[in-house]
C-alpha positions in Angstrom: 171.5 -23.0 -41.3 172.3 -23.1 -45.3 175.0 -25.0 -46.5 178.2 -22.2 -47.7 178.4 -21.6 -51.2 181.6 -22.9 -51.1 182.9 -25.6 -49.4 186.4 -25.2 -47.4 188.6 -26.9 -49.8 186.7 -25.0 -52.9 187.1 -21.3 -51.0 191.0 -22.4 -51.0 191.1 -22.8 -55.0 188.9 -19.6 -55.4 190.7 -17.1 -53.0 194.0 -18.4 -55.2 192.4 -17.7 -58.5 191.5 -14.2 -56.8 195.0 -13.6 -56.0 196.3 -14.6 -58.8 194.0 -12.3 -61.2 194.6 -9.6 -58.7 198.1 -9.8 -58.9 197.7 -9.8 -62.9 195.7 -6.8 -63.2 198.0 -5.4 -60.8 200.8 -6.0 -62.8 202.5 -3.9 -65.8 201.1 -5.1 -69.4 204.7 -5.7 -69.8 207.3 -8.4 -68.0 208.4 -7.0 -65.0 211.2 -5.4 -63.9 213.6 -8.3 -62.4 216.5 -9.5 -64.7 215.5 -12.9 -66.7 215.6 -16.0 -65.0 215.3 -14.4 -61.1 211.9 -15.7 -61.2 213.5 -19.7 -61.8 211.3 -22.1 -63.3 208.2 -23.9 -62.0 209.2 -26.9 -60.2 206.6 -29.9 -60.5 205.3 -28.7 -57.5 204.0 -25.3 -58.5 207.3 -23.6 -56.6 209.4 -21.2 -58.1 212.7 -23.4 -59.2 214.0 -25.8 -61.3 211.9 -29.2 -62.3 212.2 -31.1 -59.3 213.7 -28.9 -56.8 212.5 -25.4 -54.9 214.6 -22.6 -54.8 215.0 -20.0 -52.6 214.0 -17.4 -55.7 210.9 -16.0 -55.8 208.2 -16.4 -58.7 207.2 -13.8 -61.7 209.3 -10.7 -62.3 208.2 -8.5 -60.3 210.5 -6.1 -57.9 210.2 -5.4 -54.5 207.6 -2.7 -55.2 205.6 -5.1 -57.6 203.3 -7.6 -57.9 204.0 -10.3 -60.1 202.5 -14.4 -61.7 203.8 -16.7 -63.3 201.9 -19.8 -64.9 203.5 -23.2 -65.9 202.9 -27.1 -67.4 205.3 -29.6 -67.5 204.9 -33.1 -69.3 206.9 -36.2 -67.7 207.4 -39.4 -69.7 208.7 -42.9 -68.8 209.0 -46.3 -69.4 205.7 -47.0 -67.4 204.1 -44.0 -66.4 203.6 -40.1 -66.9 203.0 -37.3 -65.5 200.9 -33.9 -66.4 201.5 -30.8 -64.1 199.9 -27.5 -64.9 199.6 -24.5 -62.0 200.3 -21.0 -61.2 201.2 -18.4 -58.7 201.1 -15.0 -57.4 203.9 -13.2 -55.9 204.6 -9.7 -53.9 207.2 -7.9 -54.2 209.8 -10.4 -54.5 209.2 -11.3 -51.1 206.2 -14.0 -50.7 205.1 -16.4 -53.1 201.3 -18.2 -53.2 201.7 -21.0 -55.7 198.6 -23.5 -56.8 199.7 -27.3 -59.0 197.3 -29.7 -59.8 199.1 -33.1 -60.4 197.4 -36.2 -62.6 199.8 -39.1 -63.1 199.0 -42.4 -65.5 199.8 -45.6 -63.9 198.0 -47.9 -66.1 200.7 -50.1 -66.2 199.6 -50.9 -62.8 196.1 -51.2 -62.6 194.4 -50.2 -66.4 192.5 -47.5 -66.5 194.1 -46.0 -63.0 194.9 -42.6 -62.8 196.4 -40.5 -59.8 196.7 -37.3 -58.5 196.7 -34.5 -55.9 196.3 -31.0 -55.3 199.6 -28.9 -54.2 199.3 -25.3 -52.5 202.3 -23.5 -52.0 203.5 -20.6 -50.2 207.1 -19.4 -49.7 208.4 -16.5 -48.0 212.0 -14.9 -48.5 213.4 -14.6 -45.0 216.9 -12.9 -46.1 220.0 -12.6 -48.1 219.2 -11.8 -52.0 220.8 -14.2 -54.3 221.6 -12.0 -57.2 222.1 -8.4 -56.3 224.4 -9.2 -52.9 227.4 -10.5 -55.1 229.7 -9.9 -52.2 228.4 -11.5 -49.5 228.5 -14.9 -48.5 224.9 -15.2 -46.9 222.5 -16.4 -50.0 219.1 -15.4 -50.5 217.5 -17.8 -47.6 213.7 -18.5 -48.1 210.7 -21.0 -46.0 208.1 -22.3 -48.1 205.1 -24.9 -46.8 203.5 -27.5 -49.5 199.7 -28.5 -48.4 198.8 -31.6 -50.8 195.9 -33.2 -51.0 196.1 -36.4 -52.6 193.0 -36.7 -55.1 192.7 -40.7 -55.3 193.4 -41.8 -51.7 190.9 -44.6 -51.3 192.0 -45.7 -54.6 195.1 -47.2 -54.5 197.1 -45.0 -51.8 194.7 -46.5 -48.6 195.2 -49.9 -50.0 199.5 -49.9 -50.3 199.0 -48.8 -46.5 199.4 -45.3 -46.9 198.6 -43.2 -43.9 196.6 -40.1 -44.8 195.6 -38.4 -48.0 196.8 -35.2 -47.0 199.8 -33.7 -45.6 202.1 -30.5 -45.6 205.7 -30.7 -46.5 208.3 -27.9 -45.0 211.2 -27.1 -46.4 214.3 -24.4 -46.4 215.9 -23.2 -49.6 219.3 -21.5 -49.8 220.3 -20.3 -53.4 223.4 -18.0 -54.8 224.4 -16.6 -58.3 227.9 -16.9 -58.6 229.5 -14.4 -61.4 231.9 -15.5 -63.7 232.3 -19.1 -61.6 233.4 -21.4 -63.9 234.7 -20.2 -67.7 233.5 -16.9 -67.0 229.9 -18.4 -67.0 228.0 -17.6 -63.9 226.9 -20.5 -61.9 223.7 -20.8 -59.6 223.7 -23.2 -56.5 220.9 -24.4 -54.4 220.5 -26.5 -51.7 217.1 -27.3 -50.2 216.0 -29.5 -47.0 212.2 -30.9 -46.8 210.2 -32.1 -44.2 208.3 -34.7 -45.7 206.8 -37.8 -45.4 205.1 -37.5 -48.9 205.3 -41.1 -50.9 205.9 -40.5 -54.5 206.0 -36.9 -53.9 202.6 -37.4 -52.5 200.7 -39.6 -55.7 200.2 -42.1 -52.9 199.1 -40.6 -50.1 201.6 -40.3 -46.4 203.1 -41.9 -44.4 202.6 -45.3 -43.9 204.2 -48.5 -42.4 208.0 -47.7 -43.2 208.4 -44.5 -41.7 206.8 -41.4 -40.6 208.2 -37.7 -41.2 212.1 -37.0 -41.9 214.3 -34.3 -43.3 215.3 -35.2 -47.1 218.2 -33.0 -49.1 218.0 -31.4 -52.6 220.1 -29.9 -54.4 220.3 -27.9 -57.5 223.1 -26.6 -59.9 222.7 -24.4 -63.5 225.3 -23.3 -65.5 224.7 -19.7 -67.3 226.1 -21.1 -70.9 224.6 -18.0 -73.0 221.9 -15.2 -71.1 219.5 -17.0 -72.8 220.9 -20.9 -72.2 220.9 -22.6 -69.1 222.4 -26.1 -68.4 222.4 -27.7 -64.9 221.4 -31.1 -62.9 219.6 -31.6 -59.9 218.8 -34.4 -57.3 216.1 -34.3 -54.6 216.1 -37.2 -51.6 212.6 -39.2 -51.3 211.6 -41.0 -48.1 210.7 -44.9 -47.6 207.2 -45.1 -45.8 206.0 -48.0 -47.6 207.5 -51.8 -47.4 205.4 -52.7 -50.2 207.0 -49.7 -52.8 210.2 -49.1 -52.0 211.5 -45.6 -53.4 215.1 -44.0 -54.3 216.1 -40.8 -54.7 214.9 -38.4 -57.8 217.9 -36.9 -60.3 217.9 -34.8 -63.6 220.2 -33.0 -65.8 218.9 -30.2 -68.1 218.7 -27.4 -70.5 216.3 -24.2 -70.3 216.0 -21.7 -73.2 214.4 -18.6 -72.6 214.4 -16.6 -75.9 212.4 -13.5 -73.7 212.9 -12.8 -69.9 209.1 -13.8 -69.5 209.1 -17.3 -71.2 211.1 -20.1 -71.2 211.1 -23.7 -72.6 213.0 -26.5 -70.1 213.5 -30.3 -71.5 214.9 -32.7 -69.1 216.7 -36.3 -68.9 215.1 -38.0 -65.4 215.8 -40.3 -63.6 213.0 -41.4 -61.0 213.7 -44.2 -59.7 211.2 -47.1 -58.6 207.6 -46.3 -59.0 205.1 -48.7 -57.5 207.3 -51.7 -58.2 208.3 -50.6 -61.2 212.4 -50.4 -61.7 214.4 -47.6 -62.9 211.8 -45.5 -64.0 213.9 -43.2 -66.6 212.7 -40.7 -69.3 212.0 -36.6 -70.5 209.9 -33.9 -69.1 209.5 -30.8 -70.7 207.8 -27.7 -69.4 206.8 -24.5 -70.3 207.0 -21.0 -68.2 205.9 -17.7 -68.4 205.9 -14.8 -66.1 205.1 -11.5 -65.4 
């Protein structure tokens, strides 16, 4: 028999390209009809949220009667290394999110000339609670999201530090609540994520390995409504140890997100990363750009 036109990994890619221009043609010309910032961010992931963190928010702007997408790229700079992550997503009726990433990270300070990354599929489904529009109640907006990744350079560099496999699914649970007029008369929005993971570097070199195998890992977000269109906040997000020859810690930043229309939004970031392949203290900016429909 003929070889497919596609191959299984390729029909992935093109049935979220599909989706995506489906949900763009389906959507208004216009932003959609959710209040600014309910669609978050783009984590580095491709996940609706803040930069390093998932939230339980839903992606684009659209309500639940409308389809909505969001696109995103987000620079990260340290003393060694950086990071370039671009993606998008399509979303239905602020209820399920399909989210695509493509990750390339620079660590030529390591070997020259070596250059990582992997492939990230998302999707996250809201399970219950609404985190904006149930001010009242003490249940927040609860969602599941699953992260396939594909690591792009495994026999590179991941195989040989005694990674495991080059490909790998993360779970995680997101909880996330608006709170009005918290603190100042400023409302205040609180998440709190747990992962399933046994992703090393987020996944840039490969999983699992000889330290561990899979565990639960916290994160935890916090953003501080200063003006409707300025946002200030941290976060912190729990990495696992599965290789004795890098060790990791955990992942922090604190930053400020400007979104001068409800469908775009500027984010710049101090970060603090921890050890990357050997290297210490790995400490810098990211900045990434949103928009959303």
């Amino acid at each position: 028999m003929p070889n497919p036109v596609f191959k299984p990994r390729e029909r992935i890619y093109v049935l979220l390209a599909a989706a995506f221009l489906a949900a763009a043609g389906g959507a208004p010309a216009s932003a959609g009809d959710r209040l600014q910032w309910t669609g978050a961010v783009t984590e580095i992931e491709g996940a609706a949220g803040g930069g390093l963190v998932p939230w339980a928010l839903i992606g684009g702007l659209g309500t639940d009667q409308e389809i909505g997408a969001t696109a995103f790229a987000t620079y990260v700079t340290t003393q060694d290394f950086s990071l370039r992550s671009g993606g998008l997503s399509a979303d239905w009726d602020d209820r399920l999110e399909l989210s695509f990433a493509r990750e390339r990270f620079d660590a030529g300070s390591v070997v020259p000339g070596l250059v990582l990354g992997q492939d990230i599929v998302g999707l996250k489904v809201r399970v219950a609670g609404d985190a904006v529009f149930a001010p009242d109640r003490l249940l927040p907006q609860l969602s599941l999201g699953a992260q396939w990744k594909r690591t792009l350079d495994f026999d590179s560099v991941p195989r040989a530090v005694g990674a495991a496999s080059g490909e790998d699914v993360d779970l995680y649970l997101a909880a996330t609540k608006l709170y009005f007029a918290a603190i100042a008369d400023r409302n205040l929005l609180l998440d709190v994520s747990l992962r399933r993971t046994r992703a090393n570097q987020f996944g840039l070199l490969g999983f699992g390995g000889d330290g561990s195998g899979y565990s639960w890992r916290p994160e935890a977000s916090a953003a501080l409504f200063v003006t409707d269109e300025l946002l200030v906040g941290a976060e912190y997000r729990d990495k696992p140890n599965n290789l004795t020859a890098f060790r990791e810690q955990s992942a922090e930043d604190v930053f400020v997100a400007w979104g001068p229309a409800k469908n775009f939004s500027l984010t710049a970031a101090w970060t603090d990363l921890g050890s990357i392949a050997g290297k210490p203290i790995q400490r810098g900016f990211y900045v990434s750009v949103w928009v959303g429909i």
